[in-house]
N, C-alpha and C positions, 0 to 999 in steps of 0.2 A: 736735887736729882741731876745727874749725869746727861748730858744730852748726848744723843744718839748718832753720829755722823750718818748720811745717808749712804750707801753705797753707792757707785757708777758704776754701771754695766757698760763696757765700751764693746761692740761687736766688727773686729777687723774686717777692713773690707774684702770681698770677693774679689781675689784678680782674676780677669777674664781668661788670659794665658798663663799658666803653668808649665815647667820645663822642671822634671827632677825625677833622678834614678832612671833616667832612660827612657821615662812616659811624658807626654805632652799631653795639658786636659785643655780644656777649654769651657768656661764656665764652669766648671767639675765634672767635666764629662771626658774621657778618657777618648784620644781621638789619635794614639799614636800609630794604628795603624792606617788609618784612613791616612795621614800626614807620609806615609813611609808608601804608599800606592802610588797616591797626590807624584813623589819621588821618579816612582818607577816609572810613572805615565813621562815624566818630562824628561828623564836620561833615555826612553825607548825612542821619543821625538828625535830629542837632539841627536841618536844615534844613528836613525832612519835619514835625516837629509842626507848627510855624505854620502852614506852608502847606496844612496837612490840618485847619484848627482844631482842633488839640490833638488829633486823634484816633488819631493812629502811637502814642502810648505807650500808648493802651488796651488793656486785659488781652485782651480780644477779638479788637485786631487784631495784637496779638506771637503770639499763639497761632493767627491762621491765617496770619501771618509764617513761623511757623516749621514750621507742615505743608506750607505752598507752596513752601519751600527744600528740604524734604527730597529729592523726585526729583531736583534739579538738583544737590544735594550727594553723594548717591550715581553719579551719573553721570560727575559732576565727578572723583570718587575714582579713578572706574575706568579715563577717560581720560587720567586722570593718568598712570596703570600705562604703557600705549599705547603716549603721548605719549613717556615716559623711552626706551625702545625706538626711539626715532625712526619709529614706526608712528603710524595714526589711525583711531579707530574711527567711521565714518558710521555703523552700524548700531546704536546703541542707542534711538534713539526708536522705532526698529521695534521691537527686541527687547522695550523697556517695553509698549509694543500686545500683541505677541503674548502674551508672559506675565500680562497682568495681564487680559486676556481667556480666558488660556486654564484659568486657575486662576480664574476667576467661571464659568466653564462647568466645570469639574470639579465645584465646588459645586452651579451650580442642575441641569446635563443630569445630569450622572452622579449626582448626589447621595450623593457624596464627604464626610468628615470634614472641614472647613473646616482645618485645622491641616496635611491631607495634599494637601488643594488649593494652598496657599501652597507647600507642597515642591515638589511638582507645577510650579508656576508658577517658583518659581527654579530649578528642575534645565533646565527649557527655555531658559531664560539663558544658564546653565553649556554648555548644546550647542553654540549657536549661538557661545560664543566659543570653543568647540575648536574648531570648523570653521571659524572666520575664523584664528586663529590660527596653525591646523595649515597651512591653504593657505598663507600669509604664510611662514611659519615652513619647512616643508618644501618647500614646491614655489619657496620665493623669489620669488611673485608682488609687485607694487606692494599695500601695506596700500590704499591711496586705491582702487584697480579695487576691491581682495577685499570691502572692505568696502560701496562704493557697490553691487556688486551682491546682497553680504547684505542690503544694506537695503532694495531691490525686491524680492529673495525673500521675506524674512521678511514685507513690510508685503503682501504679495499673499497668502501664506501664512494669516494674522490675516484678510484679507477671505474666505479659504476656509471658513478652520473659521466664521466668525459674520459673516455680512453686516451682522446687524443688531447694536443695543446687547442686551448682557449687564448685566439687571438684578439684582443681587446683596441686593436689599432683601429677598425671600421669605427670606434668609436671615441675620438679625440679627446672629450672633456673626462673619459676616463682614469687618461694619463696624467691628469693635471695635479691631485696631491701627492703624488709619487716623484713626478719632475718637475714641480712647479719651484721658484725661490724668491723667498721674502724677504729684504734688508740682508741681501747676499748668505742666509741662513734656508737649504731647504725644508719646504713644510711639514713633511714625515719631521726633521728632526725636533720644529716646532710643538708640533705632536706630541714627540716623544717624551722632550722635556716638561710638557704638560702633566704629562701622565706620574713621570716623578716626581714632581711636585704635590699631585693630588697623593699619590700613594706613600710619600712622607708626613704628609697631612692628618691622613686616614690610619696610620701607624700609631703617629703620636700624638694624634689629638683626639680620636673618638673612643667612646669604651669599646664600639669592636675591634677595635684596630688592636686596641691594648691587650685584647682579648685574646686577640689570634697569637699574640708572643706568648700570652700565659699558656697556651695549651699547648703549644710546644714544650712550656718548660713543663707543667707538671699538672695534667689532665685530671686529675681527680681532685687538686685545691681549687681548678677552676669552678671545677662540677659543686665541690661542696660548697662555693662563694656563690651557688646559686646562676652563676653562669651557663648559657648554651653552648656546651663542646657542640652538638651538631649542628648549631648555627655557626659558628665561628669556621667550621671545617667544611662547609658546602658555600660559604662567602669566599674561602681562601680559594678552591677550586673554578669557581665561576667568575673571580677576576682573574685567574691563570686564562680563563676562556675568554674573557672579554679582552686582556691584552694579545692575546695568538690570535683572536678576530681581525684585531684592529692592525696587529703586525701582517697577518697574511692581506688584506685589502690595500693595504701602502705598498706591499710589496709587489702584487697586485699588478698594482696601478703602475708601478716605476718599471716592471719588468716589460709590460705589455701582451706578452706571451706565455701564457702562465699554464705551465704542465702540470699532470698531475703527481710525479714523482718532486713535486716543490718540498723543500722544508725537513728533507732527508737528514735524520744526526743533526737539527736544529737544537732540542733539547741536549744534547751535550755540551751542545755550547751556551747555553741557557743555566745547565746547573754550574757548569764550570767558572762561568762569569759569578755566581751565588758564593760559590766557594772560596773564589779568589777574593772575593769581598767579605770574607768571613763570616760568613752563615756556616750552622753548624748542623750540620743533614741528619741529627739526630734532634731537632727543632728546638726552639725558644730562643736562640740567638741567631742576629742577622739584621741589616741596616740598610735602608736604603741610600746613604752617603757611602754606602762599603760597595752596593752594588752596579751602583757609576761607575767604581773606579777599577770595580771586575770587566766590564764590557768597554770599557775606556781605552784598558792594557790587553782585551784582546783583541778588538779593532786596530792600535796602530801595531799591534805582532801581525798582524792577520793582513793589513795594508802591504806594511815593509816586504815581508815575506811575497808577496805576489808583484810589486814591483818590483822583488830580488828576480823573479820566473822560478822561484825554490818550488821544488817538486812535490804535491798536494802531502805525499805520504809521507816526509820531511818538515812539512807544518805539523802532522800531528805528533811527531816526534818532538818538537819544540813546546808544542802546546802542551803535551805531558808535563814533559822537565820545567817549564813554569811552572801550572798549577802545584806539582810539587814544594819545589820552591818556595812559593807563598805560602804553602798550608803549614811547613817548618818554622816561617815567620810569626804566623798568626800563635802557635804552638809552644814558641821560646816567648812569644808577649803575652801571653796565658800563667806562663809558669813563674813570669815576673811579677803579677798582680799578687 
């Protein structure tokens, strides 16, 4: 009898980085737009010092660089959650007002422990995105109505409780995680980057995380896999609410003086920073490494620009012809896959 040679199966190795046809993977995960953002963030820097005589790199202004990101990167986070649902939150520049008003009056009316004012101020968050969520979620209304009219309630809500500004100065240790700085890093930004951490965690490593992209992409294979579309869609909304909590109480806290007209067209720039990082407003795509680097490149436009003294209504002219821009980009890297 004939003997048999055995076969070898040889299985080439994985390389980590790929470069071919124009796309970049890494591990095989496709990362060329995130690499092409990564880009923009660092030719916007390097553009900004000249044009600011040398003054973008000072220690002074990465450091209120990076407290002025933080609301719009926490907000950014949470419309992220939303957005993957194929939902949209209008309500969080309201939510940021009421909260971070209503935890400066816990402090000075009530005369509250500043530590139970801040819970105080993101449990109010947490409310207001069960109740968008729950409506969206259980009664099946349009997210765009539920939330447009959260946002008139909540911001009329905010003129009830305090017509006027909420001075938080009588109370000093209030001010402290808003302007406090740790290893020359401040602690909202600490914070911040917590929070995307946990929320890339929570994306790619739990079933609801994974959950919330599937209902995005296609709401009735989730349902029949037995999954909770109405849990997956009142979790997305109620971290929208726990990050606009936790953004309006840092902001709060760093402003000291906190009106109730706070957090006006917040959410513009919340879904903007989502878009520019390639979330797709019709839900199931979207990353939290895209959404960094959405709120990244609108912080230093948004810096340069105010250390230009460029005229409010001429940033959002700028702001437009960006998010354009990128969305062309995301658009031509689509049509290449």
């Amino acid at each position: 009898m004939s003997k048999i040679n055995p076969v070898k199966i040889t299985h080439s190795p994985t390389r980590l980085l790929v470069i071919r046809r124009g796309r970049v993977e890494v591990a095989g995960q496709d990362v060329t737009m995130s690499v092409i953002l990564a880009l923009v963030v660092v030719a916007l820097s390097i553009i900004a010092n000249p044009l600011t005589r040398n003054v973008f790199f000072t220690g002074n202004n990465l450091t209120n660089l990076m407290r002025q990101m933080t609301t719009t990167g926490l907000l950014s986070l949470g419309m992220l959650f939303v957005v993957l649902t194929g939902g949209i939150d209008l309500s969080v520049g309201s939510v940021v007002a009421f909260s971070a008003i209503f935890a400066g009056g816990s402090a000075v009316f009530w005369g509250l422990p500043v530590w139970l004012s801040f819970l105080l101020g993101i449990a109010t968050g947490v409310g207001w995105g069960l109740i968008s969520g729950s409506l969206v979620a259980c009664f099946k209304l349009p997210p765009f109505v539920v939330t447009l009219a959260m946002m008139t309630t909540i911001r009329g809500l905010t003129y009830v409780y305090s017509e006027i500004a909420v001075s938080t100065r009588t109370v000093p240790s209030f001010t402290i995680p808003g302007s406090a700085v740790a290893f020359g890093i401040p602690i909202s930004m600490i914070i911040m980057v917590i929070f995307f951490v946990l929320g890339a965690v929570f994306l790619n490593r739990t079933p609801l995380g994974r959950s919330t992209i599937a209902i995005g992409g296609n709401r009735d294979t989730v349902r029949l896999a037995g999954i909770s579309v109405i849990k997956g869609i009142i979790s997305a909304y109620v971290i929208s609410g726990i990050c606009s909590g936790v953004g309006g109480v840092l902001l709060a806290s760093r402003l000291g003086n906190i009106q109730p007209s706070l957090g006006n067209a917040f959410e513009l720039d919340a879904i903007a920073a989502c878009v520019i990082g390639g979330a797709n407003l019709a839900g199931g795509k979207g990353t939290v490494q895209g959404t960094v680097m959405g709120v990244l490149i609108l912080a230093v436009m948004n810096n340069l620009l105010s250390l230009r003294n460029v005229e409010s209504y001429w940033q959002l002219v700028l702001k437009g012809i960006i998010i354009i821009a990128v969305v062309l980009l995301h658009s031509r890297s689509q049509k290449r896959q």
